[in-house]
N, C-alpha and C positions, 0 to 999 in steps of 0.2 A: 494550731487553733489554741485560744484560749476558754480553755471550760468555765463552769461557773456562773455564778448569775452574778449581776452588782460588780461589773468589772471596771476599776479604778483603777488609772493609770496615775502615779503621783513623780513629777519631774520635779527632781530637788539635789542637785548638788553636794549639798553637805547629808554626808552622808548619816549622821546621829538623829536630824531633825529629820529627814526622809525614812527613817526608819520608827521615830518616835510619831509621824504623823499616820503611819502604816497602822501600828501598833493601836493608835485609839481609833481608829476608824473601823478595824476588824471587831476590836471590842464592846463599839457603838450600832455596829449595824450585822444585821442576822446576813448570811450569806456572801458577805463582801468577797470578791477573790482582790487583791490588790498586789501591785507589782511596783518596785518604786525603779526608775533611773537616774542616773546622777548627770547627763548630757545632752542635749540637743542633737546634738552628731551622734546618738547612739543609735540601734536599728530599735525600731517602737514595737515594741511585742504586738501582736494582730490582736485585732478584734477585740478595743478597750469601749465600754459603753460611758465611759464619760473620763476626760484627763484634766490632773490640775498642778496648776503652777503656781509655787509659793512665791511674792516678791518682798516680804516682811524683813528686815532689819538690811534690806542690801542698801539702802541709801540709791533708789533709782526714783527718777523723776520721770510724768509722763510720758516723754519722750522716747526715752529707755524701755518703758512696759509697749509702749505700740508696737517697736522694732521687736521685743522678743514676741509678743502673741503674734503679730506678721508672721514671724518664723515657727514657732508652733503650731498656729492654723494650717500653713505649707504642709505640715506632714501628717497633723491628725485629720484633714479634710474637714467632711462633717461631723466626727464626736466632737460633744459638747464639753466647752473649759470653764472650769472654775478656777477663779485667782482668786490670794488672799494676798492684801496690803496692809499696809501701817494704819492709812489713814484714809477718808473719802474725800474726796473734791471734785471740781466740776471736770476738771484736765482730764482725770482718768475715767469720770465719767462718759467724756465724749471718747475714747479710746474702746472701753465698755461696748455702747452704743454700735461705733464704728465696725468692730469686730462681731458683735454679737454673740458677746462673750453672756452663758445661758446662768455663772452665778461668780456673787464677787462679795466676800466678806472683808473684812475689814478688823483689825486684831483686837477693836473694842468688842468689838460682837461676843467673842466668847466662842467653844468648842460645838456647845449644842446650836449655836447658830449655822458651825462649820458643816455642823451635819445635816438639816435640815435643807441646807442650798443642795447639799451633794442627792438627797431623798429630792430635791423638787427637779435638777437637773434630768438623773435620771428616769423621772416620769414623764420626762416630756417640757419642763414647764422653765421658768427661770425665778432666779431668788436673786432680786438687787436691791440695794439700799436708796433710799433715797438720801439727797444730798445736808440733810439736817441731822442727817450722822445717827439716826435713832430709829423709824421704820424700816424695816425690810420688806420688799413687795415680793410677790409672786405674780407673776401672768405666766399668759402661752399655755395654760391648763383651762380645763373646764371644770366648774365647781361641781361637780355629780356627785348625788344623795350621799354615796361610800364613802366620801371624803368627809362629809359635816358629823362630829360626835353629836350622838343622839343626846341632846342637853336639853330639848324644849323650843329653840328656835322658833319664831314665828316666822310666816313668809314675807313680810317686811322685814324684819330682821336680815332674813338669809339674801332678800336681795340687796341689803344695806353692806353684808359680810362681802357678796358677789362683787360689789363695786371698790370696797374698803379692799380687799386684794391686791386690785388694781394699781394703789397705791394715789389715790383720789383721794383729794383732800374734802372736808367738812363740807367745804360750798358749791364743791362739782357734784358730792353726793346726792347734796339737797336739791340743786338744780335735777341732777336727772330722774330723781326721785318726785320731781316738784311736791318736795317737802322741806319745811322752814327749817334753819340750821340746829334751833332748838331742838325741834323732833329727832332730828340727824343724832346729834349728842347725844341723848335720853336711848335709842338706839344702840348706837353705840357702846354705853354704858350698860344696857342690859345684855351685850354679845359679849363683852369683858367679864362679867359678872358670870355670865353662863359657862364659860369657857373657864373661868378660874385663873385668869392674867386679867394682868395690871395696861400693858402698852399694846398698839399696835404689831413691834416685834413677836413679843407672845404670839399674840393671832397668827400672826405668820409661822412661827414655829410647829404650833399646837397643828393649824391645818396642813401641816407639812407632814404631821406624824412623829414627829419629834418630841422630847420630853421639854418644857417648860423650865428654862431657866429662872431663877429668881434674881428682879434687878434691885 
């Protein structure tokens, strides 16, 4: 058995960066137990609540990240994976998708992004970016009271935040909201405000529980 709560499994080859990505994730989050392996062919320690595959600086293209999560899903079943890439595009996006792969950063994002997908994975939920390389969304969670910092929110608001999650743009909000885009904005900008971030990203960070990078 693996004890522990917050049990990451980290698959990383080179052995320096699998140990340096160990080291700030123990440092960033209370409870972590983390275990790193350097191979695919290794036997997968039991009982990980969530495994991630780094493919940052390998020079692989779509193609390449399908065939390895094909073969990482083979053996982690259902714990959920988080990857981190270079870069975002549609290619890996549909790969993402395909897999159902539950959080996927991207090396512009920064560490406290790293950690917040790894906090939304582990609850249940998934942290992906959308493809304009700047929001991170969340779904697959339920927005419940615990989660929202007591900031003042109105109930327009929170169901404006409930849908902005989602990672719904300006004119799906208003539509489901049937409220004009202006309001949507004005909204928006009062959940920015309240919250103490600047972007979308934030929001996602911040409801993740994570500390608020500054862009």
């Amino acid at each position: 058995m693996w004890p522990g709560s917050n049990r990451i499994l980290i698959i990383e080859g080179r052995a320096l960066v699998g140990e340096m990505l160990a080291s700030a994730l123990n440092a960033a989050m209370e409870n972590a137990s983390i275990r790193v392996i350097k191979s695919l062919n290794q036997v997968y320690p039991r009982d990980p609540q969530i495994a991630v595959f780094n493919f940052m600086h390998r020079q692989v293209d779509a193609g390449a990240i399908d065939a390895v999560i094909r073969c990482v899903v083979s053996r982690i079943g259902e714990t959920p994976l988080v990857i981190l890439t270079d870069s975002v595009d549609a290619r890996i996006a549909e790969v993402v998708e395909r897999h159902r792969v539950r959080g996927w950063v991207a090396a512009s994002f920064g560490f406290d992004i790293f950690v917040a997908a790894i906090r939304t994975a582990l609850s249940g939920g998934a942290f992906l970016p959308s493809l304009d390389g700047e929001a991170v969304l969340m779904d697959g969670t339920e927005l419940g009271a615990n989660m929202v910092p007591d900031v003042g929110l109105t109930d327009r608001e929170l169901e404006v935040l409930r849908i902005l999650r989602q990672g719904k743009s300006n004119k799906i909000i208003s539509f489901e909201l049937n409220i004009s885009e202006s309001t949507t904005k004005v909204h928006i900008s009062n959940i920015m405000r309240k919250l103490h971030v600047h972007n979308r990203t934030q929001i996602a960070v911040r409801m993740s529980g994570g500390t608020t990078p500054s862009f």
